[in-house]
C-alpha positions in Angstrom: -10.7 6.6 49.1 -8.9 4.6 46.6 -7.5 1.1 49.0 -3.9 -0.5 49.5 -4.0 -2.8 46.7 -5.7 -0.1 44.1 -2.7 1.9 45.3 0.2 -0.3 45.3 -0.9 -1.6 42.1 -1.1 2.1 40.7 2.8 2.3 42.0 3.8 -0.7 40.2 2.1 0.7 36.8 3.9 3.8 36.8 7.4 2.1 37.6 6.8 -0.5 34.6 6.2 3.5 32.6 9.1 5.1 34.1 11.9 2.1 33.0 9.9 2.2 29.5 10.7 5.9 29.2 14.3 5.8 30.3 14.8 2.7 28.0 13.5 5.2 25.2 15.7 8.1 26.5 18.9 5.8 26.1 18.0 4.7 22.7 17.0 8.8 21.6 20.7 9.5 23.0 22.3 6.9 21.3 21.0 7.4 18.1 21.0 11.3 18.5 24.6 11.2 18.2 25.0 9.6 15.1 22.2 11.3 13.5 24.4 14.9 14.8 27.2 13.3 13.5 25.7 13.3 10.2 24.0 16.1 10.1 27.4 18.5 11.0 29.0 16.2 8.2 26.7 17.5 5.8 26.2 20.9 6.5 29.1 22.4 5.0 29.2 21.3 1.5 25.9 22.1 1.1 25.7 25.3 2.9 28.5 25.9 0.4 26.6 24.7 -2.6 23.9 26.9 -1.7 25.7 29.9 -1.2 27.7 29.4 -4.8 24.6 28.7 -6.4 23.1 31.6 -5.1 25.2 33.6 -6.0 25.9 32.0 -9.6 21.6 32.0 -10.6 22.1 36.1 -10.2 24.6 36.1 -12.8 23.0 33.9 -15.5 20.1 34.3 -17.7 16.9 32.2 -16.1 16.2 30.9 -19.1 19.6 28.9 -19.5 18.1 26.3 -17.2 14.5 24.9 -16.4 15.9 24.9 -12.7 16.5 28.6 -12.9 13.4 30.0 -14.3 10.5 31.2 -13.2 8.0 28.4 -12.6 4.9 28.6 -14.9 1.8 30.6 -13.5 -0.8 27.7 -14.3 1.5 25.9 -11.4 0.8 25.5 -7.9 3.0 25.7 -4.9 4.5 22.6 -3.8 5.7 22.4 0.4 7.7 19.5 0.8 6.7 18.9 4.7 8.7 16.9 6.5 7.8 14.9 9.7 8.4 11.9 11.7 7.4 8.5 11.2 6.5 8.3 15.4 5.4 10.0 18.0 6.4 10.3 22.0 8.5 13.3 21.2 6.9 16.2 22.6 5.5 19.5 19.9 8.0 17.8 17.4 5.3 16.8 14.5 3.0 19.4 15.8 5.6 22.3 15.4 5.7 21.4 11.8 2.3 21.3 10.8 1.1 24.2 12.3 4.0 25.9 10.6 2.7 23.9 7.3 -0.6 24.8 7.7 0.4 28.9 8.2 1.7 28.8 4.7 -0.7 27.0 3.1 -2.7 29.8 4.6 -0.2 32.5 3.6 -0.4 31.2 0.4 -4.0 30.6 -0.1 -4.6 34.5 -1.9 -2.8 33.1 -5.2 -4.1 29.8 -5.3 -4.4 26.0 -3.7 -1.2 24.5 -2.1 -0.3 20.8 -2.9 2.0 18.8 -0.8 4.5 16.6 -0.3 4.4 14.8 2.7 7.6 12.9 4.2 7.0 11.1 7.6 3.9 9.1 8.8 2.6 11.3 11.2 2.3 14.6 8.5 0.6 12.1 6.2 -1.8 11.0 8.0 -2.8 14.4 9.6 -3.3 16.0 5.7 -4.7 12.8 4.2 -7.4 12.7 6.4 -8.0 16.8 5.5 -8.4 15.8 1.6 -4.9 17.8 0.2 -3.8 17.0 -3.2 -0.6 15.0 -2.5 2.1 14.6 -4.8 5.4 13.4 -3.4 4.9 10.8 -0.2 7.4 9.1 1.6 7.0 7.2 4.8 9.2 4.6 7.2 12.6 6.3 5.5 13.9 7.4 8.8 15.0 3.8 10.3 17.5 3.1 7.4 17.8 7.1 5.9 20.3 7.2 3.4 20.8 9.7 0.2 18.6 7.0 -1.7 15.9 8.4 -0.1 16.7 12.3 -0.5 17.5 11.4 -4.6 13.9 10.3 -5.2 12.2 13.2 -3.4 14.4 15.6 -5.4 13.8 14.2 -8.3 9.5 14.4 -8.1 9.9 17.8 -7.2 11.6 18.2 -9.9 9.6 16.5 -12.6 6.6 18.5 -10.6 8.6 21.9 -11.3 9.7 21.3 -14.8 6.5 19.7 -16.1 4.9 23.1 -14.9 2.2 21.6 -12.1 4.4 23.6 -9.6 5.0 27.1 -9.7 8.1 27.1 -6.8 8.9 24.0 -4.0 9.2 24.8 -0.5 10.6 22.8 2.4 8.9 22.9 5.9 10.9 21.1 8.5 13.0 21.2 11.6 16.3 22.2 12.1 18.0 21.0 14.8 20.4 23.4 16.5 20.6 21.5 20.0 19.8 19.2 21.9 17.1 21.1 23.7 16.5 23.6 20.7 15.2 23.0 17.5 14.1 25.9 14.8 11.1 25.8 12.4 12.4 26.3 8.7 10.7 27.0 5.3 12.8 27.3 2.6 12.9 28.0 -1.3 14.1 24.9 -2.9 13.0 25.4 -6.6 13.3 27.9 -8.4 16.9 28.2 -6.9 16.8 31.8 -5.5 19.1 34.8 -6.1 21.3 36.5 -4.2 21.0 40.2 -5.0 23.8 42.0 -6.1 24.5 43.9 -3.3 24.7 40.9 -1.4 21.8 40.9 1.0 20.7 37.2 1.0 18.5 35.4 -0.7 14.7 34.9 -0.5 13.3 32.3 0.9 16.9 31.4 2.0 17.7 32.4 5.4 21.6 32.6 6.8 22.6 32.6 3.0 25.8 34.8 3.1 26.0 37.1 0.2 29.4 38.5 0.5 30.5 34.9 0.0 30.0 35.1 -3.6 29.5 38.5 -4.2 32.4 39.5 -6.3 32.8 35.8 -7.9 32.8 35.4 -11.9 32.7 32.1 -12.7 34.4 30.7 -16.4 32.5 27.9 -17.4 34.3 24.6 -18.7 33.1 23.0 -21.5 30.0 25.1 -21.2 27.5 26.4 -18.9 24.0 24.1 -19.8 26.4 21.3 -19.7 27.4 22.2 -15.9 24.0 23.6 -15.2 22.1 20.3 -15.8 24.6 18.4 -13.8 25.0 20.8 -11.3 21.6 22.1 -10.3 19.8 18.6 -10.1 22.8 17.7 -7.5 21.8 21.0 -5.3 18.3 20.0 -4.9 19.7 16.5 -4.1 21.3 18.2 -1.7 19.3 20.4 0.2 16.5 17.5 0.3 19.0 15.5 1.9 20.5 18.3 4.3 16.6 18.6 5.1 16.1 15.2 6.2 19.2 14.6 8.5 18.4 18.0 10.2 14.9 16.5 10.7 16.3 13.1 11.9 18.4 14.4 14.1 16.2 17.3 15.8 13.6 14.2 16.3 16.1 12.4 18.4 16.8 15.5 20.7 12.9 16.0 21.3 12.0 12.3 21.9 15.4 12.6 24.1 14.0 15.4 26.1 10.2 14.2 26.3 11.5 10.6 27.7 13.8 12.3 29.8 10.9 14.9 31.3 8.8 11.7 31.4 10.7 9.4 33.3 11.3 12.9 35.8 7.7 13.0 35.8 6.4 9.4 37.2 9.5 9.9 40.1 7.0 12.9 41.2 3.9 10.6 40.9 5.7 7.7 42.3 6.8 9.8 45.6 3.3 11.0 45.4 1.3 8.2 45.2 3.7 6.5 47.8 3.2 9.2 50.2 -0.8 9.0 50.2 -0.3 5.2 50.4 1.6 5.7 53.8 -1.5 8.1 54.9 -4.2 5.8 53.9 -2.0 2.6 55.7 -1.4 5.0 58.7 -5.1 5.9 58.7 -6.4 2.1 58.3 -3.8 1.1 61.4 -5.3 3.7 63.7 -8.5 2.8 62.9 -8.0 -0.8 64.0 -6.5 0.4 66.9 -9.5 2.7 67.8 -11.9 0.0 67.5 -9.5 -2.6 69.6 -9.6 0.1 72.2 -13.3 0.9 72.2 -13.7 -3.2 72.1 -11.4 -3.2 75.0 -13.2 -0.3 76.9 -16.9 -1.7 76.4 -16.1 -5.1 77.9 
C-alpha cells in the first residue's frame, strides 16, 4: 500500500498535468479559429477552380498541356502525404498514415510508390521504413503561408512533367468540425475529367459535374497561353487548400485530446484523493487501536 506522501505527491503530479493540458486546450482553441477562418476563406475559389477545370480538361485535347496528359508509364506514383509537425493530438498523424500506407498498398500491383512527405511526424515514420522521398517539407505549420504550398506544387510538378511520376495524389485531413475530421486522397496531377454526363470526377470526390456541364469556354488570346498560366495556379491551389484543411483539422484534434485529457486527470485526481482519505482513515484507526490496546494492557 502506496503511503501519504507517495500519494499526495502523485496528486500534485497529475494537477501540474491537468493545467498543462488546459493551457494546451486554450492555445488549440485559439489558433483553431483562425486556422477555420482560413480554411472557409479558401475553400470556395478553389472548389470553384476545381470544378471549372474539371470540367474544361474533358473538353480539350490532353496533349495541349503537359498538366493534362497522361503521365508517362516509366513513372511512379507520387502521394503527397501530409502530417503534422507534433503530436498530443489524438489518431490525427496516425489516421493519415495508415490511410497512406493502404494506398501504397493499393497501389503496389503496378509498381513502387514514392512520396512526398509534409509534416515531421509522416517523415519520420517513412524515413525510418527506407521510401524513396521526393518532396519534404517540415516546421511549415507555425508560420504557413501560400509560400509554402507554391514550392510543393511546383516539385510535383517538375516530378510529373520530367516523367518520374506517373499521377500525384494527396493524402490528408479534411477538417469538417471541430470534433470530426475526414481522411482524403485526392488526384492532383494529371487534373481529372469530369465525364460528360456529369458524374464527377475520379479521384475527386464532391466535384459537381452539373456545374460545368454545359459550359463552352472561348479562349482569349489562346488556349496554351491560358493553360500554362492557369493549370500551374490550380495545383498551387489545391496544395494550399490541402494544407490549411490539414492545419486546421490538427487544431480541433489537439483541442479535443487536451480537452479529454484535462477531463481525464479530474477522474484520477478524485480518485487518487479518495484512496488517500481511506489509507489516512485507515492509518488513524490504527493508531487508535493500538492507543486502546496500550491503554487496556496497562
Amino acid at each position: 500500500m502506496p503511503s501519504l506522501i507517495d500519494l499526495r505527491r502523485r496528486i500534485r503530479a497529475v494537477k501540474s498535468t491537468q493545467q498543462i493540458t488546459k493551457a494546451m486546450k486554450m492555445i488549440a482553441a485559439s489558433r483553431l479559429k483562425r486556422a477555420q477562418d482560413r480554411v472557409i476563406a479558401a475553400r470556395p475559389y478553389a472548389q470553384r477552380m476545381m470544378q471549372v477545370l474539371h470540367g474544361l480538361a474533358a473538353r480539350v485535347d490532353p496533349d495541349a498541356h503537359p498538366l493534362l496528359r497522361p503521365g508517362a508509364e516509366s513513372g511512379r506514383p507520387l502521394a503527397i502525404v501530409v502530417t503534422a509537425d507534433r503530436g498530443l493530438c489524438g489518431s490525427f498523424n496516425s489516421n493519415v498514415i495508415k490511410a497512406a500506407g493502404q494506398f501504397i498498398i493499393s497501389e503496389g500491383r503496378s509498381g513502387e510508390v514514392t512520396l512526398g512527405l509534409i509534416g515531421r511526424k509522416g517523415r519520420d515514420f517513412f524515413r525510418r521504413r527506407g521510401f524513396d522521398v521526393r518532396v519534404e517539407q517540415t516546421g511549415i505549420f507555425q508560420r504557413l503561408s501560400y509560400v509554402h504550398a507554391l514550392e510543393i506544387a511546383n516539385a510535383a510538378i517538375d516530378e510529373f512533367v520530367s516523367g518520374r511520376a506517373s499521377r500525384v495524389y494527396l493524402i490528408y485531413n479534411e477538417f469538417k468540425s471541430v470534433m470530426t475530421q475526414r481522411l482524403a486522397t485526392e488526384q492532383l496531377l494529371p487534373i481529372p475529367r469530369i465525364p460528360p454526363n456529369g458524374a464527377g470526377a475520379v479521384g475527386a470526390p464532391g466535384i459537381d459535374g452539373d456545374a460545368t456541364a454545359g459550359a463552352e469556354y472561348l479562349y482569349e488570346p489562346n488556349a496554351e497561353a491560358i493553360f500554362s498560366e492557369l493549370l500551374p495556379r490550380y495545383v498551387q491551389a489545391q496544395v494550399y487548400r490541402a494544407l490549411l484543411e490539414s492545419n486546421a483539422a490538427f487544431f480541433a484534434a489537439q483541442m479535443t485530446a487536451m480537452d479529454a485529457a484535462t477531463r481525464n486527470s479530474s477522474e484520477m485526481i478524485d480518485s487518487l484523493t479518495l484512496y488517500m482519505n481511506k489509507v489516512r482513515q485507515a492509518a488513524i484507526t490504527r493508531e487508535i487501536i493500538e492507543v486502546v490496546s496500550g491503554a487496556s494492557a496497562t
